[in-house]
Backbone bond lengths (Angstrom), bond angles and torsions (degrees), N, CA, C in turn:
res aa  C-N    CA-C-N  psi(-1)  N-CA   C-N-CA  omega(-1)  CA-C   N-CA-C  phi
1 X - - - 1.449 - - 1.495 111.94 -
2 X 1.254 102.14 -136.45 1.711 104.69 -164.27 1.211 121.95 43.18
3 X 1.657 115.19 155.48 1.460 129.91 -173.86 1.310 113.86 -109.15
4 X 1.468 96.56 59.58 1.658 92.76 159.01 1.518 102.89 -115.80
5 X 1.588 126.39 75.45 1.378 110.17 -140.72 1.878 77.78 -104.52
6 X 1.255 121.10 -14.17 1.257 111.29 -179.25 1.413 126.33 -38.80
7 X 0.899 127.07 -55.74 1.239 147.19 -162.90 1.894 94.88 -30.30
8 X 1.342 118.24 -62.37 1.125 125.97 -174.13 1.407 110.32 -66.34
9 X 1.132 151.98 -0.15 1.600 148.79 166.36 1.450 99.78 -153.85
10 X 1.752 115.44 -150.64 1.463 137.88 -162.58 1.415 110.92 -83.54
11 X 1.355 119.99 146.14 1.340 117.53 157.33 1.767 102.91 -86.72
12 X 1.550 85.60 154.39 1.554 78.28 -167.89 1.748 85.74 -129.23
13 X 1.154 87.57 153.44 1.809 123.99 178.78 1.174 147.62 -125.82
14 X 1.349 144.78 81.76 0.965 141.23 -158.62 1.714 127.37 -96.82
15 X 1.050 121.64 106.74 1.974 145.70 -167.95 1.863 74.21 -33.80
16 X 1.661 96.06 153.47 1.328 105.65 140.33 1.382 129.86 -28.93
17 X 1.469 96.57 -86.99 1.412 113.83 172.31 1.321 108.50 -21.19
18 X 1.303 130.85 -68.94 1.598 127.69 -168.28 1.317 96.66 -59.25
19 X 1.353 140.26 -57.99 1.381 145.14 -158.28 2.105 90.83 -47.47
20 X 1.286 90.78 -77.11 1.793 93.88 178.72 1.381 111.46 -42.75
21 X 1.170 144.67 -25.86 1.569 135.08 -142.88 1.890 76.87 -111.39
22 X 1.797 122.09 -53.14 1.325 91.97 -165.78 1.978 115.35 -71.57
23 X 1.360 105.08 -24.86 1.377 117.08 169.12 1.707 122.43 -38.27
24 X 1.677 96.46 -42.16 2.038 107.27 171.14 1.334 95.37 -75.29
25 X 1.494 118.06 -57.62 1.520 100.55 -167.74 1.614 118.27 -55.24
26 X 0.799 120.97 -53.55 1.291 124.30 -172.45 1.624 119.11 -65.92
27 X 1.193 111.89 -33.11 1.895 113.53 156.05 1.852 133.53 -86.31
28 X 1.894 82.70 9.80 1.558 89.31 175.13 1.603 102.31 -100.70
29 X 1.441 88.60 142.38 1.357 111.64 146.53 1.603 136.90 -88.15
30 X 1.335 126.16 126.34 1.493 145.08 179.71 1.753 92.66 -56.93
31 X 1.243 80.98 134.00 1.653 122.22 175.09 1.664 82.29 -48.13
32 X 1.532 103.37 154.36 1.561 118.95 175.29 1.432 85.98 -83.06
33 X 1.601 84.91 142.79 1.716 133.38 168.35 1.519 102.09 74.39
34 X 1.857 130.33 14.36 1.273 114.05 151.41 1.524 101.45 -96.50
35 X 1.281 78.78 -178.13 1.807 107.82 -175.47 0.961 97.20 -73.05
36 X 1.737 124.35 156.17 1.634 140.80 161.13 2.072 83.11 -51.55
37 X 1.693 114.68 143.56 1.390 108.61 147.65 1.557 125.63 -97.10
38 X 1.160 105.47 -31.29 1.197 115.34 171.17 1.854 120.08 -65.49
39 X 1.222 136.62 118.50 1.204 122.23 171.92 1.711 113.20 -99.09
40 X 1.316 138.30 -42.60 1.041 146.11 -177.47 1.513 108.28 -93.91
41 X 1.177 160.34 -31.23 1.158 154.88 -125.08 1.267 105.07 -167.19
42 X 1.469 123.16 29.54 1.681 126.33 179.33 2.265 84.27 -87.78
43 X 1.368 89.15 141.27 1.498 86.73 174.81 1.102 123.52 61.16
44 X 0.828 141.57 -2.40 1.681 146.78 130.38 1.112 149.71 -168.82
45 X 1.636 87.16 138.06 1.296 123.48 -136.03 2.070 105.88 -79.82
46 X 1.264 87.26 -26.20 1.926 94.82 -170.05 1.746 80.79 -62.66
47 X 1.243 143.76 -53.77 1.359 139.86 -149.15 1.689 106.66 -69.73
48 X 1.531 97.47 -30.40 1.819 107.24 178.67 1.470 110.35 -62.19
49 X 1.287 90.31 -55.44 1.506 108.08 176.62 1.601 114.83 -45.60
50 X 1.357 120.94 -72.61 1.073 155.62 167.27 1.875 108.52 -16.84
51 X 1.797 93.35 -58.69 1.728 105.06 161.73 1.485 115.98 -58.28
52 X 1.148 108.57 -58.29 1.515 120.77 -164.81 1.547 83.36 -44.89
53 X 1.449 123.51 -41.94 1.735 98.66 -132.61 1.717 87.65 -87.21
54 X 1.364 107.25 -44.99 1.420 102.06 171.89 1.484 140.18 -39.73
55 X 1.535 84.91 -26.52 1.837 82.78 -175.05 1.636 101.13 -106.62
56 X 1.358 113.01 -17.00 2.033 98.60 165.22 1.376 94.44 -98.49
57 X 1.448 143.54 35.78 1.350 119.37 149.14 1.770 113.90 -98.13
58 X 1.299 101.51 -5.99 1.994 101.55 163.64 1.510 86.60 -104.60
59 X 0.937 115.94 70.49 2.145 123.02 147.59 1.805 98.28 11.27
60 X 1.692 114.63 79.33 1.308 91.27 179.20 1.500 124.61 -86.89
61 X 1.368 116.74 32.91 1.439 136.05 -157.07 1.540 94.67 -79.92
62 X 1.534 120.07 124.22 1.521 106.90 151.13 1.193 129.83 -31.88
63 X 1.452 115.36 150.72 2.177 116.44 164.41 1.810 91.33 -66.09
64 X 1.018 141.46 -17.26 1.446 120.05 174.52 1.301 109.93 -68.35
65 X 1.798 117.36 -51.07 1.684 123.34 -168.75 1.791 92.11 -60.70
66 X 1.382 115.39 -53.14 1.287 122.55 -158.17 1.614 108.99 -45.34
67 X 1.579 118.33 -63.72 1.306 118.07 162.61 0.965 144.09 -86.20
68 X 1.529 128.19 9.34 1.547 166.21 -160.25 1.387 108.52 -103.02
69 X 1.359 97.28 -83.31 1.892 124.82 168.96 1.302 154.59 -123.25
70 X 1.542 75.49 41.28 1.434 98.96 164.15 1.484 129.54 -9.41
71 X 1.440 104.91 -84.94 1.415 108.62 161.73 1.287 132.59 -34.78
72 X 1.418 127.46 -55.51 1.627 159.69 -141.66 1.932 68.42 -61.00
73 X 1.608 85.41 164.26 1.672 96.35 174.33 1.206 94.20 -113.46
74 X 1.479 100.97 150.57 1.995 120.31 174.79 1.257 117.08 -77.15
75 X 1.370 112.68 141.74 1.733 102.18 173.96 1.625 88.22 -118.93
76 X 1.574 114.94 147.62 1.256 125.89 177.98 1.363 118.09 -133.44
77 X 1.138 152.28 123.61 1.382 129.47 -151.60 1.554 105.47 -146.57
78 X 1.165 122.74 93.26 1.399 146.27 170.50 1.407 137.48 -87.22
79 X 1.391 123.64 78.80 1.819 132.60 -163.82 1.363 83.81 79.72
80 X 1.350 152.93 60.44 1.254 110.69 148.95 1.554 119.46 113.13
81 X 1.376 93.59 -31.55 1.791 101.77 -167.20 1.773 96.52 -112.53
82 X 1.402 107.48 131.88 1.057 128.43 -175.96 1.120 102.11 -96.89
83 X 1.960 118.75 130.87 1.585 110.24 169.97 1.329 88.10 -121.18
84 X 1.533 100.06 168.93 1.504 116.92 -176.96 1.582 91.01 -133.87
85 X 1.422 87.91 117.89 1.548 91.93 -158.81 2.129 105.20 -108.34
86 X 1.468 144.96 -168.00 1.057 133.87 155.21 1.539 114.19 -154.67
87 X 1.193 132.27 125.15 1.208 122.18 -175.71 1.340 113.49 -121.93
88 X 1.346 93.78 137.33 1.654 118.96 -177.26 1.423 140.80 -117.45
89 X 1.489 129.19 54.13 1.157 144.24 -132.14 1.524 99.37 57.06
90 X 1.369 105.76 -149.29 1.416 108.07 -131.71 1.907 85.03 -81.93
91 X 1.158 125.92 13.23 1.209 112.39 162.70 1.751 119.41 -94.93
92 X 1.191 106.08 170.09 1.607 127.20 175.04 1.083 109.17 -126.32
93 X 1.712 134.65 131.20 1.183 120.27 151.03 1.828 110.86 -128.45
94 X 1.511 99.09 141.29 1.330 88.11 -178.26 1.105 116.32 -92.55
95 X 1.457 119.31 138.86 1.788 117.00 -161.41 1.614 109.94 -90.70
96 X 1.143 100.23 -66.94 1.652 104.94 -179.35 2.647 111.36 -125.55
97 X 1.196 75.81 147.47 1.458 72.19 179.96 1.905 99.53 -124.73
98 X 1.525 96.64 148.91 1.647 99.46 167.13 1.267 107.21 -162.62
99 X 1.387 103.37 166.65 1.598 105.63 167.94 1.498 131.27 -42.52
100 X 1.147 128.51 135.89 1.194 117.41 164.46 2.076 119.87 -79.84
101 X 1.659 91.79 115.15 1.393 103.21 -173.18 1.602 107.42 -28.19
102 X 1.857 113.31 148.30 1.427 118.93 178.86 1.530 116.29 56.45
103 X 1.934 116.16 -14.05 1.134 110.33 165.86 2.259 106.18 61.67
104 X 1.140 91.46 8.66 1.788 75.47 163.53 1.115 106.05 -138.06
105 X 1.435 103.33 157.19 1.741 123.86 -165.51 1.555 102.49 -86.84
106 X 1.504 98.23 115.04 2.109 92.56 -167.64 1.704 90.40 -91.08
């Protein structure tokens, strides 16, 4: 047990900006007569977060992105919410987060 699970992948980080952007998403409510978009993570936001960080802290980037595109920014997309993520050695930071357009999973 314990949470020093880093050791084995990225610390991950998330900009202000993302912190605020998943904080609106997740305490907004959909325009009348759409659907909730969010299913797991409407209203909180520490748990969005919490996913995000878990699942880009095992680097789920192919060995192609890894030595390929390095640079290129990650898109990760969890309930709905799109992060735009960037990794920089063994760190991650997530830059900006938003809805995923039309809000449905094609």
């Amino acid at each position: 047990g314990g949470r020093g699970g880093a050791a084995w992948g990225c610390r991950v980080a998330f900009s202000e900006l993302a912190r605020q952007e998943l904080r609106a998403l997740c305490a907004a409510e959909p325009p009348r007569g759409q659907p909730q978009t969010l299913r797991f993570f409407r209203c909180q936001p520490e748990q969005a977060e919490a996913a995000f960080v878990q699942a880009l802290a095992a680097d789920p980037r192919s060995i192609y992105r890894k030595e390929k595109c390095a640079d290129a920014p990650y898109y990760l997309n969890l309930d709905g919410i799109d992060a735009v993520c960037r990794f920089t050695g063994k760190v991650v930071t997530v830059e900006r987060v938003r809805l995923r357009e039309g809000g449905e999973d094609v």
